[in-house]
C-alpha positions in Angstrom: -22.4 -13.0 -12.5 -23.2 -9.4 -13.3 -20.1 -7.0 -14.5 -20.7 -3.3 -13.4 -18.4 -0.4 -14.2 -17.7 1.9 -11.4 -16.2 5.6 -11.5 -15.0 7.4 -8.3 -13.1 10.8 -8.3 -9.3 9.9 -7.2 -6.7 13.1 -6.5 -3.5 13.2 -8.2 -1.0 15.7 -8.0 1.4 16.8 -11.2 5.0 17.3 -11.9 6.9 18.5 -14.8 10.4 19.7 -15.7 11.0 23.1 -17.0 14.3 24.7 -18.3 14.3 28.4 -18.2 16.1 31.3 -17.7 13.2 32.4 -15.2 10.9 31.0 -12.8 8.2 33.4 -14.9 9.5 31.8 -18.1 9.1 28.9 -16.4 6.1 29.0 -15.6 4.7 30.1 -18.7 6.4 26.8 -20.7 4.6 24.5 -17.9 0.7 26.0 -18.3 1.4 25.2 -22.1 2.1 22.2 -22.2 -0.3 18.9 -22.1 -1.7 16.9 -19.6 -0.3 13.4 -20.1 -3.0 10.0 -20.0 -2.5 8.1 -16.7 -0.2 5.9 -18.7 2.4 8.9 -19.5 5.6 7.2 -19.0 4.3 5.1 -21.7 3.4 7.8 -24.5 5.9 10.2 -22.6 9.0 8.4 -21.8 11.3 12.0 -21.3 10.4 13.9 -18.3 10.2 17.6 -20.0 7.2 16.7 -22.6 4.3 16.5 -20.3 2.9 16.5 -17.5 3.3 13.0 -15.3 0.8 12.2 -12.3 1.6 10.8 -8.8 -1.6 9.4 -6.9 -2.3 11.6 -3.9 -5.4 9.4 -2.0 -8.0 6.5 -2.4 -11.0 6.9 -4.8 -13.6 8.4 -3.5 -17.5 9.2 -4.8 -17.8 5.7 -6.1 -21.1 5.4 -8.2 -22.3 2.9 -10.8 -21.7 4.4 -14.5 -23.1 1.6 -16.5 
């Protein structure tokens, strides 16, 4: 039996915790921080290091890659 790898493009939504003083400040500490690997809880186990995903929908644009 043949084995083919498939991509698709999937939607995901992002959280992260932020203290500050400010929701500017706050906003500012979240666009510098990291986008976490799908696996994030994994590498980042504490909520205020990265960024952690949720899955929003189904894949979608499936097409052979190899």
């Amino acid at each position: 039996m043949k084995k083919f790898t498939m991509g698709a493009t999937l939607t995901v939504s992002a959280w992260t915790v932020v203290e500050a003083e400010t929701e500017e400040e706050a906003l500012k500490i979240a666009e510098a921080r990291d986008v976490g690997a799908m696996s994030s809880n994994a590498i980042y186990p504490d909520d205020s290091e990265s960024w952690h995903f949720e899955n929003d929908g189904l894949p979608q644009n499936i097409k052979l890659e190899t």
